[in-house]
C-alpha positions in Angstrom: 65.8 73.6 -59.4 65.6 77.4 -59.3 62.9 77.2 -61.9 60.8 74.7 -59.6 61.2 76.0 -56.1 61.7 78.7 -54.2 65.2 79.7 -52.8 66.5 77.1 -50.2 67.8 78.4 -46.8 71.1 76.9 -47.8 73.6 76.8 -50.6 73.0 74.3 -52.9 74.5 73.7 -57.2 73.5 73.0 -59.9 75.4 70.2 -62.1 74.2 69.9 -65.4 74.9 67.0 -67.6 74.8 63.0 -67.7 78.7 63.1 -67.2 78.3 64.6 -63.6 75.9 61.6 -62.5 78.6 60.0 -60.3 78.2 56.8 -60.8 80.5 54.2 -60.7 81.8 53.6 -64.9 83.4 50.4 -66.5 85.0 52.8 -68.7 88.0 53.8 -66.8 88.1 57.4 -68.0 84.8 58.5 -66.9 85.7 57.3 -63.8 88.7 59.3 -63.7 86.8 62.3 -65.0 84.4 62.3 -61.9 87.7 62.1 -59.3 89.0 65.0 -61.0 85.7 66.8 -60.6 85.3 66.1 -56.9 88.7 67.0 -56.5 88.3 70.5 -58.4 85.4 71.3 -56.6 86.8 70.1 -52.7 84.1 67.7 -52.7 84.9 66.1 -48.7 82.1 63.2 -49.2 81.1 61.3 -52.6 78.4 58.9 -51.8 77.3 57.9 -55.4 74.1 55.2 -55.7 76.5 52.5 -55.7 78.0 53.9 -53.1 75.6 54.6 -50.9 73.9 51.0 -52.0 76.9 49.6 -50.8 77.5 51.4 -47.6 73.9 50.7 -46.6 73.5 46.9 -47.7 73.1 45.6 -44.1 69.9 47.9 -43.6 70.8 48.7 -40.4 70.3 51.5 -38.1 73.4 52.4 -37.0 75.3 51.9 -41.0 72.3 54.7 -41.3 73.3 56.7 -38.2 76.7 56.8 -39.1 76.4 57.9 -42.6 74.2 60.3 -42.2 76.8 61.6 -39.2 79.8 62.0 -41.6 77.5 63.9 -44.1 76.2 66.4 -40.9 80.0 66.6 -40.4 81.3 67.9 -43.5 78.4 70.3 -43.9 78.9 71.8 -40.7 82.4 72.5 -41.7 81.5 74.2 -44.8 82.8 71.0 -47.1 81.0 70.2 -50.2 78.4 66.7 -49.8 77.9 65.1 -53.2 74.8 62.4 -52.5 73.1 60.7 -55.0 70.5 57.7 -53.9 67.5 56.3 -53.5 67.5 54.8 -49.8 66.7 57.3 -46.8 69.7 58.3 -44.6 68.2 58.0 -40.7 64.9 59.3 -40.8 65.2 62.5 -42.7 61.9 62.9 -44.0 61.4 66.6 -43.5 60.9 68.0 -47.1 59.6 71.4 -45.6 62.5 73.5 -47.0 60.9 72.8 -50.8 58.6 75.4 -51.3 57.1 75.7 -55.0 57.6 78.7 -57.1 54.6 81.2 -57.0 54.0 79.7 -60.7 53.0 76.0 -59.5 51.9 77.2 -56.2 48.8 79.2 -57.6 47.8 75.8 -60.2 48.2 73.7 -56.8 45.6 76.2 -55.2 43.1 75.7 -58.1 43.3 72.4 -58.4 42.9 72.0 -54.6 39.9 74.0 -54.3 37.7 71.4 -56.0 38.1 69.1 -52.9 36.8 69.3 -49.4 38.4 68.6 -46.1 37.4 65.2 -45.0 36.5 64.3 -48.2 39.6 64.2 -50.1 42.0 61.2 -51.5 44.9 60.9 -53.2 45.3 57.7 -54.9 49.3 57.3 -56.9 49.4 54.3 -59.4 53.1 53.7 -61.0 53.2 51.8 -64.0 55.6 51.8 -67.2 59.0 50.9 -66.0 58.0 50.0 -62.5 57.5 46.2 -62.9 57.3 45.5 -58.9 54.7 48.3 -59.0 52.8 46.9 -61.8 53.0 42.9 -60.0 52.4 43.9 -56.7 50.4 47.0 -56.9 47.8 45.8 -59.6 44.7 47.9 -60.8 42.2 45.7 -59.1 43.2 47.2 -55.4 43.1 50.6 -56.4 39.2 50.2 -57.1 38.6 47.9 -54.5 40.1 50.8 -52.3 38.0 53.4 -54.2 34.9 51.7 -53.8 35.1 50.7 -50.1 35.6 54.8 -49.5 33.0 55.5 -51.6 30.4 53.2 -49.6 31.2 55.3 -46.4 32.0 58.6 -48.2 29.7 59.6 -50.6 31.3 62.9 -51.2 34.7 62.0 -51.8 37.1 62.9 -54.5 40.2 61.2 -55.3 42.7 62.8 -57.1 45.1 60.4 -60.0 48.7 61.0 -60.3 49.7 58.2 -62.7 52.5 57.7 -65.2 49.9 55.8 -67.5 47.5 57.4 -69.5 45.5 54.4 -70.1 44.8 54.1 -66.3 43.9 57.4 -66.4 41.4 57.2 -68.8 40.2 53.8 -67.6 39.4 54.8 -64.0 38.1 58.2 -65.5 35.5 56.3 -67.5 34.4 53.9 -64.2 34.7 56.6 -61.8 33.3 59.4 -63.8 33.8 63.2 -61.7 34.9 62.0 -58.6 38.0 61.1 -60.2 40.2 64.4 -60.5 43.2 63.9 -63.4 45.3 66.3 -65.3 46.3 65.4 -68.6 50.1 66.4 -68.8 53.4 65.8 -70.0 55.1 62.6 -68.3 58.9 62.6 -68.6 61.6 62.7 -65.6 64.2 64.0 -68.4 62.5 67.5 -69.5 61.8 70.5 -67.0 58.2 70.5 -68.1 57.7 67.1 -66.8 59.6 67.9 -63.7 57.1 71.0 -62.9 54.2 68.5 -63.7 55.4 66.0 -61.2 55.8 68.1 -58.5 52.6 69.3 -59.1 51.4 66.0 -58.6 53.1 65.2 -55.6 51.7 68.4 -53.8 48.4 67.7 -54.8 48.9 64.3 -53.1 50.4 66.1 -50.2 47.3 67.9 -49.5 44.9 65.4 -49.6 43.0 64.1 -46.5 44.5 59.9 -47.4 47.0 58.7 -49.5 47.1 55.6 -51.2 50.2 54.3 -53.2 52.1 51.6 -55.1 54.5 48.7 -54.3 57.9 49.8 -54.5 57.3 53.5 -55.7 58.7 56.2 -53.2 56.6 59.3 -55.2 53.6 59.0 -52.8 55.6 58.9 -49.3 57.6 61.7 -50.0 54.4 63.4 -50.8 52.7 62.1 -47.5 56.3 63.9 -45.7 55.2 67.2 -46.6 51.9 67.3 -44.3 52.3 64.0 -42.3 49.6 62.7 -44.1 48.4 58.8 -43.7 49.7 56.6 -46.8 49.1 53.5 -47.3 50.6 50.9 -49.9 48.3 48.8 -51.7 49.8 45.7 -52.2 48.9 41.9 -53.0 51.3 41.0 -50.1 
């Protein structure tokens, strides 16, 4: 994280390694590596995925309210919060504290100045493992969405952060220059493809409109940062 962002305002570490994931193992002596871990390291709350999946499987407000609670808790003690998931806890969605290093700030800032206020979209299209994404979020609404703008915007420019090089080059080839795409590494394993994503999401941060995918949570956090509009294109 140090390499990607800027210092936070709190104390945060870094756990390297597949075997400090957390997750719940059916082999037994993984599971007992992980307790012994948490218990090293006076870890006060372990909310793993599963965990948290579990403790949240009502969707309901106050399962939320009272999680989120017991993690203020702890930290405002000075205990150590280990949280791994996917699902929002209350409505944290204030991403402000992540600042890019000066490194993927200054590419941001060229990137950006080929758009123009008011004239700017960001359009997100997940594909490869994302098979909801890719069912409900299908090609077809992505150019519908880009043509309908186009008719009432002339001047707009819609920039492509996609996991898919072939819808990158296909919407390239229909759209022509109003398309804006960087070729780039795509992995979520490797610290290059880390810096490229968040590259990505801040260029969809900064644009006027966002448009997203079924099922893909890349876009929203990227519409947190400036309280931009998003909308999901779906079938449904």
């Amino acid at each position: 994280i140090d390499s990607i962002f800027k210092p936070l305002a709190f104390d945060t570490t870094n756990v390297f390694g597949r075997q400090w994931q957390m997750r719940r193992s059916k082999k037994w002596y993984k599971n007992i590596r992980a307790y012994i871990w948490l218990l090293l390291n006076r870890v006060d709350v372990w909310l793993s995925y599963d965990h948290v999946d579990t403790a949240l499987k009502n969707d309901t407000k106050e399962e939320r309210a009272i999680l989120t609670a017991q993690i203020v808790d702890s930290l405002r003690k000075g205990k150590m919060v280990y949280l791994s998931t996917g699902d929002y806890l209350d409505n944290c969605t204030d991403v402000s504290f992540f600042v890019p290093v000066d490194d993927i700030q200054d590419k941001i800032n060229s990137y950006l100045s080929d758009f123009e206020h008011g004239h700017s979209y960001g359009i997100h299209i997940r594909r490869t493992d994302n098979t909801w994404a890719i069912e409900h979020s299908p090609i077809e609404l992505f150019e519908s969405k880009i043509d309908e703008i186009q008719l009432k915007d002339p001047m707009a420019k819609f920039y492509l952060a996609t996991d898919d090089a072939e819808t990158a080059k296909n919407l390239c080839d229909k759209y022509g220059k109003c398309i804006v795409y960087r070729e780039k590494e795509i992995s979520r394993t490797t610290e290059s493809g880390i810096y490229e994503a968040v590259i990505d999401m801040w260029m969809l941060a900064n644009m006027d409109e966002i448009y997203g995918s079924y099922w893909s949570s890349f876009s929203e956090v990227a519409s947190w940062r400036y309280n931009k509009p998003l909308q999901c294109l779906c079938k449904n």
